[in-house]
C-alpha positions, -999 to 999 in steps of 0.1 A, spaced: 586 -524 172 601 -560 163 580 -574 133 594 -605 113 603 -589 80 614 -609 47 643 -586 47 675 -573 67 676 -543 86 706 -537 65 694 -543 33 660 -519 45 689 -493 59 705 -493 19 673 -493 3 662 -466 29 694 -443 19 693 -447 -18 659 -432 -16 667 -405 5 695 -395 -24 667 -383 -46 654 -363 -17 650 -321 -16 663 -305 10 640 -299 39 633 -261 55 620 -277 86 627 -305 115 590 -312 112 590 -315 73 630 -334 75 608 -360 97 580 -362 74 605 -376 48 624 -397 74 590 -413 77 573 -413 46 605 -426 30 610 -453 54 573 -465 54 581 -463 12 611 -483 12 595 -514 40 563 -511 16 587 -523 -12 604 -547 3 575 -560 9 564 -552 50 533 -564 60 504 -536 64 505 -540 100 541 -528 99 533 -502 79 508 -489 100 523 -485 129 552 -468 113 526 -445 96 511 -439 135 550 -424 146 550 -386 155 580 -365 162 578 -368 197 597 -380 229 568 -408 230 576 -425 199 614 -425 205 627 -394 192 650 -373 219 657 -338 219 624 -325 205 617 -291 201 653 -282 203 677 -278 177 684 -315 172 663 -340 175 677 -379 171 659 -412 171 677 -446 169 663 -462 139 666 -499 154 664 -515 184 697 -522 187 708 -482 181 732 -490 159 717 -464 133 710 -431 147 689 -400 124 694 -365 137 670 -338 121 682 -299 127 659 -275 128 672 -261 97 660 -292 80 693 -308 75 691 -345 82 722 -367 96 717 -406 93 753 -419 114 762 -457 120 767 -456 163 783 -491 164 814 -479 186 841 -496 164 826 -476 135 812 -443 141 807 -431 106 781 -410 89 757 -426 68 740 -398 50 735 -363 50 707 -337 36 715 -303 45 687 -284 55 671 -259 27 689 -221 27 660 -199 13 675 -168 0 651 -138 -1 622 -134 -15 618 -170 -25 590 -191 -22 593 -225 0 585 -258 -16 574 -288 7 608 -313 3 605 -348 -10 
């Protein structure tokens, strides 16, 4: 999905991550990916992404189709450019793993571990 955008993958990755600080923790791969998404869509949209862009990041599903491996097992992974030097892994847990995959600097990115419910207690939709 190559779309000429005012601003650096690596200056959308920062923005990207800063934004998923303030994230909740997620109970779910499914709901981990809908904040993957909608945060990504979020951070683009304020950088300043055209709609078209936007759109089709909007259109992604968690599926082997749109890029992600591993789906419906316990870790799924997409590679969040096209040169796969970012790569998120969502748990089924709903812990999320952003990791760098340039192979002179493997180093983890981010982390959002997945949401323990203890219980009794009721679930609230992350993000």
């Amino acid at each position: 999905m190559s779309h000429h955008l005012q601003y650096t993958f690596a200056s959308r990755l920062d923005a990207w991550i800063r934004h998923m600080k303030l994230a909740k923790p997620c109970h779910t791969q499914q709901m981990a990916y809908e904040l993957v998404i909608d945060s990504w869509v979020q951070t683009n949209a304020e950088l300043g992404a055209s709609q078209e862009f936007l759109k089709a990041l909007r259109r992604r599903r968690l599926c082997e189709e749109h890029g992600w491996r591993g789906v419906n097992t316990s870790v799924a992974h997409w590679d969040l450019d096209d040169a796969r030097t970012v790569r998120i892994y969502l748990h089924e847990d709903g812990s999320i793993v952003v990791q760098q995959m340039d192979s002179q600097n493997l180093q983890i990115l981010f982390t959002l571990p997945g949401h323990r419910e203890r219980l009794g207690e009721v679930s609230e939709r992350c993000a």
